[in-house]
C-alpha positions in Angstrom: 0.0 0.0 0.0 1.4 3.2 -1.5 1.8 6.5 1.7 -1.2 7.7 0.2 -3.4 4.5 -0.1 -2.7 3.9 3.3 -3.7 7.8 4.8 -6.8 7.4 3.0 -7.7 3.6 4.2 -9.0 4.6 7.7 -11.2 7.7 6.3 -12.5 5.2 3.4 -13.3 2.3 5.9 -15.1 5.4 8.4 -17.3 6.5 5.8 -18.0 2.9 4.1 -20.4 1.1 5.7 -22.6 4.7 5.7 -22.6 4.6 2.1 -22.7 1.1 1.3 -25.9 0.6 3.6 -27.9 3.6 1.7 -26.1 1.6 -1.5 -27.5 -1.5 -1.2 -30.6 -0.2 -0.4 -31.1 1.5 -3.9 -30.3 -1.6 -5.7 -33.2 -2.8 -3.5 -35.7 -0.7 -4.0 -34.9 -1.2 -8.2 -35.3 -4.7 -7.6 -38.8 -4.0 -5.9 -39.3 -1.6 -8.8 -39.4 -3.8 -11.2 -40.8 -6.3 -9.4 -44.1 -4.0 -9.7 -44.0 -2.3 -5.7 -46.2 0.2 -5.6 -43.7 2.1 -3.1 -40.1 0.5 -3.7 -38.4 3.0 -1.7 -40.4 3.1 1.0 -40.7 -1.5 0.9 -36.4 -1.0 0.6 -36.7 0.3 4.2 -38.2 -2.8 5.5 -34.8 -5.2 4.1 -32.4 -3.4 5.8 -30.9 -6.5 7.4 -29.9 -7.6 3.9 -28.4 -4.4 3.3 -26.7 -4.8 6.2 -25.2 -8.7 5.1 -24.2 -7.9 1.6 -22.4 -4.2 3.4 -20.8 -6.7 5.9 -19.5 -9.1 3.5 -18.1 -5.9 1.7 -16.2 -4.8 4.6 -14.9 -7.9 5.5 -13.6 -7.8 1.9 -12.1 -4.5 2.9 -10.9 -5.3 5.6 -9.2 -8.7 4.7 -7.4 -6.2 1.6 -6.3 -3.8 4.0 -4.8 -5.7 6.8 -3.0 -8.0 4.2 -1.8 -4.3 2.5 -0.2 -4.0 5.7 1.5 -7.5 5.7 -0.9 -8.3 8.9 -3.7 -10.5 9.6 -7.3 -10.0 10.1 -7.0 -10.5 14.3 -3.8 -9.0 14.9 -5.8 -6.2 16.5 -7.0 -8.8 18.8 -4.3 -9.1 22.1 -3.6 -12.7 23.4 -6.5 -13.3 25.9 -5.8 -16.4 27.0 -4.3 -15.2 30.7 -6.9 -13.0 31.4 -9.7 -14.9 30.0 -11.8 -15.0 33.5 -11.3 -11.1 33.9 -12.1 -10.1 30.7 -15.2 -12.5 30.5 -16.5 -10.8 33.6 -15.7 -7.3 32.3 -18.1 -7.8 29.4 -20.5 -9.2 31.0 -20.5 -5.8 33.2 -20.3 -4.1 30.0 -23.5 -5.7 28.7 -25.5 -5.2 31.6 -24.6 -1.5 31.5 -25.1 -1.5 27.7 -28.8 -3.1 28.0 -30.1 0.1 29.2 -28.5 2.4 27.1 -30.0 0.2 23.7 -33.4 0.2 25.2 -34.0 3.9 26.8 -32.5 5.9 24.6 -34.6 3.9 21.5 -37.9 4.6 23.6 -37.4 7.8 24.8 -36.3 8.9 21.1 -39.4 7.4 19.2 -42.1 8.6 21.8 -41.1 12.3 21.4 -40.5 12.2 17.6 -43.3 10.2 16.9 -45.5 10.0 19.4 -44.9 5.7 20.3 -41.9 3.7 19.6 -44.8 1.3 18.0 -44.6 4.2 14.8 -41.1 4.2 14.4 -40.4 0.5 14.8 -43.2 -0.4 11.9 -40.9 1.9 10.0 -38.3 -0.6 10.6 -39.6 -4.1 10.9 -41.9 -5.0 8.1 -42.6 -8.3 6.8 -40.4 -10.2 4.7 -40.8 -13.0 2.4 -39.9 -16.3 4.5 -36.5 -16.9 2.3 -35.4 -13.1 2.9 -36.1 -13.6 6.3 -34.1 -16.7 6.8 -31.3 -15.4 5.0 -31.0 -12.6 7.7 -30.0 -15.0 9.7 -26.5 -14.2 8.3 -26.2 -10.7 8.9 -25.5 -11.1 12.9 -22.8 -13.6 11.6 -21.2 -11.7 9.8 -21.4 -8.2 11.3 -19.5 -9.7 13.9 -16.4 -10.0 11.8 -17.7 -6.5 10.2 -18.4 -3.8 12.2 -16.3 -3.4 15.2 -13.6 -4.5 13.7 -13.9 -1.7 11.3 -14.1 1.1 13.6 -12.1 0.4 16.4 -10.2 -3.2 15.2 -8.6 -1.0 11.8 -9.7 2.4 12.2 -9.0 4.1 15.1 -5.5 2.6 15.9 -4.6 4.5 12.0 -6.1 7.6 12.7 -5.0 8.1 16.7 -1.1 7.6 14.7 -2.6 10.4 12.1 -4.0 12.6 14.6 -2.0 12.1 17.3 -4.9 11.8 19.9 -6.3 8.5 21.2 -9.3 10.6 22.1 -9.8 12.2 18.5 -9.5 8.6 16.9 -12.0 7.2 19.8 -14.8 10.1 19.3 -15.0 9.8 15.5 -15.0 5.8 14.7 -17.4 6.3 17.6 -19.3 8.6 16.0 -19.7 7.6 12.9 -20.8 3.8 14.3 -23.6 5.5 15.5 -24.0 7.5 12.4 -23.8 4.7 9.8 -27.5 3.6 11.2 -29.4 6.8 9.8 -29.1 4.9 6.7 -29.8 1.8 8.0 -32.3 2.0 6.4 -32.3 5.5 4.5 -35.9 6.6 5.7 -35.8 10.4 4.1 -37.6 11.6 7.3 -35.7 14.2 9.5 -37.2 11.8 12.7 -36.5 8.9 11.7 -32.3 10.0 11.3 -32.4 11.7 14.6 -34.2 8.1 15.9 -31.6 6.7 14.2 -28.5 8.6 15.5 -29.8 8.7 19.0 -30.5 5.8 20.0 -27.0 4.5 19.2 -24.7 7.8 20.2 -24.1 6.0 24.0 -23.9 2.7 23.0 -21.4 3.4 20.7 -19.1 5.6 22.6 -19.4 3.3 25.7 -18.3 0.3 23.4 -15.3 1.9 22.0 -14.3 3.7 24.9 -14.1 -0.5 25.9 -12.1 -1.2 23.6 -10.0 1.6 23.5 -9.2 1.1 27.2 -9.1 -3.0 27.0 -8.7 -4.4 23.3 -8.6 -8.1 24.8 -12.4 -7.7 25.4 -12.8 -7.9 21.2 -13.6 -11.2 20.6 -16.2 -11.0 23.6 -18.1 -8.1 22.5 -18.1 -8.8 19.0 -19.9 -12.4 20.1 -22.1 -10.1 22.2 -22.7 -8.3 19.3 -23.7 -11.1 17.2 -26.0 -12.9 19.2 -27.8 -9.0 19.9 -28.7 -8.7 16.5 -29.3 -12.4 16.5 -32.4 -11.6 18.4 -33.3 -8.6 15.8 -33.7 -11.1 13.3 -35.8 -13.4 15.5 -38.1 -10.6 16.0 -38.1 -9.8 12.0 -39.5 -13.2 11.6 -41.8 -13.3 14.2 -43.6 -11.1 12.2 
């Protein structure tokens, strides 16, 4: 990887999965076009969990090209964990009982005084699916574990606190911008629905790379966490 190539990586792989989510999505909403939907854009919103498989598979891809740019592999950003295995285990779980709240209030709080009930705002989110769609969700927490912390804080905030020069510069924005890649997850073009969006994940993301930041040997932990999380998202989706 060329100086350049490798300045730019991190600021790419920031901005990526933002893009790629409202990206997929189009290519969705022409599918359901031409299909004969009524209201493509509008039926895209309800398969964002297939937006988000095909943008993890990309940014695995990404990151796989990246790391091996820089003659490493994909967990090198992973410290051995095998001596502190008891403490780290017991750290996360600590971690996930202080993240529950922070997913759950936030998300209510937000959609009651935007739109009046979380009810509104999460049939904005989880529509029905056809039962094949559906199933094949069921690889998007799979593979976002390999996907999206390991983008932000696994590859990109180690490059840019050696760019910036700040820990704390590099922590706020890949923090940031996890929460920010969900206002287009999916790309609702109401203002409420991206300050929903936004909100609802702004402390859980900061808390979970201020984690990571502090104790990287928690990585494999959390991004397991992660998965089986979303897991239950998907369990919901085809509940419906």
């Amino acid at each position: 990887m060329n100086p350049t190539t490798n300045k730019m990586a991190p600021w790419i792989l920031l901005l990526s999965r933002t893009v790629l989510f409202a990206l997929f999505q189009v290519m969705i909403a022409a599918a359901l076009a031409l299909s004969g939907s009524a209201a493509p854009w509008r039926a895209s919103a309800g398969w964002w969990m297939i937006s988000a498989l095909l943008t993890n598979l990309v940014s695995i891809a990404l990151l796989t090209w990246c790391f091996r740019q820089e003659k490493q592999r994909f967990f090198n950003y992973i410290p051995p964990v095998r001596k502190t295995f008891w403490k780290d285990l017991g750290l996360t779980l600590l971690l996930m009982a202080a993240l529950m709240p922070l997913t759950v209030l936030p998300n209510q709080w937000l959609a009651t005084w935007l739109f009046g009930s979380p009810e509104t705002a999460n049939a904005i989110l989880f529509q029905p699916l056809p039962l094949w769609a559906g199933l094949v969700s069921l690889l998007f927490p799979l593979t976002i574990a390999f996907a999206e912390l390991p983008t932000y804080f696994g590859y990109v905030m180690p490059r840019l606190e050696k760019q910036l020069g700040s820990g704390w510069a590099a922590w706020a924005l890949a923090s940031f911008f996890l929460a920010l890649q969900h206002t287009t997850l999916p790309l609702v073009l109401d203002w409420r629905f991206i300050v929903w969006r936004l909100g609802m994940f702004l402390p859980l993301a900061f808390l979970m790379g201020l984690s990571l930041k502090l104790r990287p040997q928690m990585f494999p932990y959390l991004m397991v966490c992660h998965a089986l999380l979303d897991l239950t998202t998907v369990v919901m989706l085809l509940a419906l």
